[in-house]
C-alpha positions as CSV (number, residue, x, y, z in Angstrom):
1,X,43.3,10.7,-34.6
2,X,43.9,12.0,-38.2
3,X,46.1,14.9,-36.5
4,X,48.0,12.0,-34.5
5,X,49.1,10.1,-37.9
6,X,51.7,12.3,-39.7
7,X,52.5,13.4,-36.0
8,X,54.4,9.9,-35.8
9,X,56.0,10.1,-39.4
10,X,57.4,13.3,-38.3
11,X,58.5,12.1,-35.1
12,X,60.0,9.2,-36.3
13,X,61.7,11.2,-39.2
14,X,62.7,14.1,-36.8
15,X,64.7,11.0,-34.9
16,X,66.8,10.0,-37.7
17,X,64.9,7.7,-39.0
18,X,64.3,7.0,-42.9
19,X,61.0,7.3,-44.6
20,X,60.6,3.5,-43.8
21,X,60.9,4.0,-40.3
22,X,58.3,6.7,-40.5
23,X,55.7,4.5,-42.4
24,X,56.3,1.7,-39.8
25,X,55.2,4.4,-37.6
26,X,52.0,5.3,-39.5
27,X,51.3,2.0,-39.9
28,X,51.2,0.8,-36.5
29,X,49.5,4.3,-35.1
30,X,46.7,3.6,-38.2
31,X,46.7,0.0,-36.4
32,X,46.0,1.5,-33.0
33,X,43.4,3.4,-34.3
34,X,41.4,0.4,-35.4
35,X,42.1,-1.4,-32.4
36,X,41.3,1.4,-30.4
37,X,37.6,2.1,-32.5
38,X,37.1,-2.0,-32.4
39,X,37.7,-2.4,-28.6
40,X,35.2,1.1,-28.2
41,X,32.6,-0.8,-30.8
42,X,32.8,-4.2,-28.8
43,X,32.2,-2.4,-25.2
44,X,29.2,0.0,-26.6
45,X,27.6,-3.4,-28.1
46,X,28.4,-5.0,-24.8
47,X,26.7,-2.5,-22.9
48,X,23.7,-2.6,-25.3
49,X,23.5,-6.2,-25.3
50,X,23.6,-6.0,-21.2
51,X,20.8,-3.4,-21.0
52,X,18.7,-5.8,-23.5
53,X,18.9,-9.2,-21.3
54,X,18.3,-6.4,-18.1
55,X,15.7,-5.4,-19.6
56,X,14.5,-8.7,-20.3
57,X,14.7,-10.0,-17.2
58,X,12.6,-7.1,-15.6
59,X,10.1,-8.2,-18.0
60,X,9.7,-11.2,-17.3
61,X,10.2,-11.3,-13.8
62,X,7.0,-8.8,-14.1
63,X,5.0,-11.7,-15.9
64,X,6.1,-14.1,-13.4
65,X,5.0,-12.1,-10.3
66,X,1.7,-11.5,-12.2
67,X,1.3,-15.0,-12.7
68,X,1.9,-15.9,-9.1
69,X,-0.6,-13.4,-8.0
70,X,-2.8,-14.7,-10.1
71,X,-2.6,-18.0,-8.7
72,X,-3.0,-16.7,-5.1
73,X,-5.7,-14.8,-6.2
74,X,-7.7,-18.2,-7.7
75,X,-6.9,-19.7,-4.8
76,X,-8.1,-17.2,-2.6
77,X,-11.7,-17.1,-5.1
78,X,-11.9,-20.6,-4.1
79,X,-11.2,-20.6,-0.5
80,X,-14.2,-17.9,0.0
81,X,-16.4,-20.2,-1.7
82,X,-15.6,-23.0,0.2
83,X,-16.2,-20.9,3.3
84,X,-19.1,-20.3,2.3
85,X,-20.1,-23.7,1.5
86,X,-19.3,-24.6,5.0
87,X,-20.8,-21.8,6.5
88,X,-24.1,-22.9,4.6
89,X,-23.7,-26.3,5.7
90,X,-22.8,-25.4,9.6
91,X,-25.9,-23.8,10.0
92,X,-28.3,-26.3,8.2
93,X,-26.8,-28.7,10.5
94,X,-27.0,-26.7,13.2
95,X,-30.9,-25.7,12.4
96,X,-31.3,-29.3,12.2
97,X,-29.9,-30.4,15.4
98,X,-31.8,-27.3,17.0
99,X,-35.3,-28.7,14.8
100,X,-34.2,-32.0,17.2
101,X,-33.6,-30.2,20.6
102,X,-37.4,-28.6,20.6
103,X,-38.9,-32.0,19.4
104,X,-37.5,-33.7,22.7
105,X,-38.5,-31.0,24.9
106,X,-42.0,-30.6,23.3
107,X,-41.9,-34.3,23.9
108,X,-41.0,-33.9,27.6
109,X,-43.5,-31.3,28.2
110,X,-45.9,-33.7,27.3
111,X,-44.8,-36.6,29.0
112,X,-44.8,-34.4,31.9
113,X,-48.5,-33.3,31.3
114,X,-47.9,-29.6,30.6
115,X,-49.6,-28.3,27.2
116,X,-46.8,-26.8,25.4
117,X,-49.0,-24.7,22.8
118,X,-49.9,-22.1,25.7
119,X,-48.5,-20.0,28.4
120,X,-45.0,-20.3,29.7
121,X,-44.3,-23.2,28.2
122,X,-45.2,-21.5,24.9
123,X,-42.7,-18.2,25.5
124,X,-39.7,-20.2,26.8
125,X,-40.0,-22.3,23.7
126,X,-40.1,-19.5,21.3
127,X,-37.7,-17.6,22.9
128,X,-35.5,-20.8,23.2
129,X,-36.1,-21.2,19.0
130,X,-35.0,-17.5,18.6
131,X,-32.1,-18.2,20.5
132,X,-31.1,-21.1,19.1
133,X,-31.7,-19.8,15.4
134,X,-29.6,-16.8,16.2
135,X,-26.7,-19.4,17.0
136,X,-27.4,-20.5,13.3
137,X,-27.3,-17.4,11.5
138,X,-24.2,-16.3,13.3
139,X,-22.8,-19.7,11.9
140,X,-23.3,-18.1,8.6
141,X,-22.5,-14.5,9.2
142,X,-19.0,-15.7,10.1
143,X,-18.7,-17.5,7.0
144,X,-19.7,-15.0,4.5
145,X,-17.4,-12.4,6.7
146,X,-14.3,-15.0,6.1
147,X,-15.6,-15.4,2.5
148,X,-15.8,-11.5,2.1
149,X,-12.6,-11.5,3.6
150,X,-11.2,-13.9,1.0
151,X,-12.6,-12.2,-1.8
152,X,-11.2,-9.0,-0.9
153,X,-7.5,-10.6,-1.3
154,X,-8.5,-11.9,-4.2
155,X,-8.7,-8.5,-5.4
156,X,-6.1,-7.6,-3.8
157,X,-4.1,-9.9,-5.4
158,X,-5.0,-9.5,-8.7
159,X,-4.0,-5.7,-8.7
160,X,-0.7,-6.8,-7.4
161,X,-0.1,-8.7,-10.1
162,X,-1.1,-6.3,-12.9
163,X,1.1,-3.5,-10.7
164,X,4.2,-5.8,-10.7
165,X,3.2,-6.5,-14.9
166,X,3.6,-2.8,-15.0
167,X,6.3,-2.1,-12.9
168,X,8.7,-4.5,-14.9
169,X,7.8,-3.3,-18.5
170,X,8.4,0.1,-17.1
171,X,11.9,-1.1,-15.4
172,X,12.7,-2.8,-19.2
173,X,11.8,0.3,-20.7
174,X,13.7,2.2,-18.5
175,X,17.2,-0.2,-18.7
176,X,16.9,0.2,-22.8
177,X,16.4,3.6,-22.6
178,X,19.2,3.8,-20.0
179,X,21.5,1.5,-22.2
180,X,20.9,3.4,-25.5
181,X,21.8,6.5,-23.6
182,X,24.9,5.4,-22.2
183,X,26.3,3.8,-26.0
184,X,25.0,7.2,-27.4
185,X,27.2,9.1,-24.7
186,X,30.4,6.3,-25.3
187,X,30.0,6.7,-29.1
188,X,29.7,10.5,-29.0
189,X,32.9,10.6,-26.3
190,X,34.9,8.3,-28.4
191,X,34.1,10.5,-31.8
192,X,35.6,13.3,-29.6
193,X,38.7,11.8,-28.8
194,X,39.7,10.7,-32.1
């Protein structure tokens, strides 16, 4: 720009113009200048300002999805202990109602005369109270598998949520990085073209 300057004295001289003529010139090509290096200071800061409220935003939207994660993940904690609970509770009730079942038939053996403490009677009741306990504990093993299950995505969760905490300081790293680069470039082009 400094070349530019008595460029448009001479110009305006070399036109027939006086001396005053040539300063209005100067003057208003000095005036350019500054309006020229003011617009190219307010778009850099604009730019900078835009990569800090990006970058911002990724950061927060990080802690947000951690936090929801977080949540799912609690609930998810609580939901295998609850199956658990239940699973516990199933098959108690179940033993019980089985505990109920062989009392009614020991019961009917011996309204019906049979001894129940020996020989057939004896083997179809144990095998009966095998089977029926079986019933119970597969009560439970379903239970702790959904509770297993549950826990996992509890995990599961969790690592989401630190993954996504990561992913968006990283992504408002990046965006400030990205910003300051491109105001360095539009500061170093604009000291180029002066």
């Amino acid at each position: 720009m400094p070349v530019l300057i008595p460029a448009f004295a001479a110009i305006g001289t070399a036109l027939g113009g006086t001396a005053a003529v040539a300063a209005t010139a100067t003057t208003a090509a000095v005036a350019g200048t500054a309006v020229a290096t003011g617009v190219a200071a307010v778009g850099t800061a604009a730019s900078l300002a835009a990569s800090v409220v990006s970058a911002y935003s990724s950061y927060q939207t990080g802690k947000a999805t951690q936090r929801i994660n977080e949540y799912n993940a609690q609930l998810s904690d609580q939901q295998a202990a609850d199956a658990s609970r239940d699973g516990r509770i199933l098959a108690n009730s179940q033993r019980a109602a089985n505990a109920k079942l062989q009392a009614r038939q020991r019961a009917l053996y011996s309204k019906s005369g049979v001894v129940s403490a020996t020989g057939s009677p004896l083997l179809v009741m144990s095998e009966q109270a095998g089977e029926l306990e079986m019933g119970a504990l597969e009560v439970q093993r379903t239970a702790n598998a959904e509770a297993g299950r549950l826990k996992s995505q509890a995990v599961l969760d969790r690592m989401a949520g630190k993954a996504a905490r990561r992913a968006g300081n990283l992504n408002a790293a990046a965006t400030i990085l990205s910003g300051a680069g491109d105001a360095g470039s539009r500061g170093y082009k604009f000291l180029l073209n002066r």
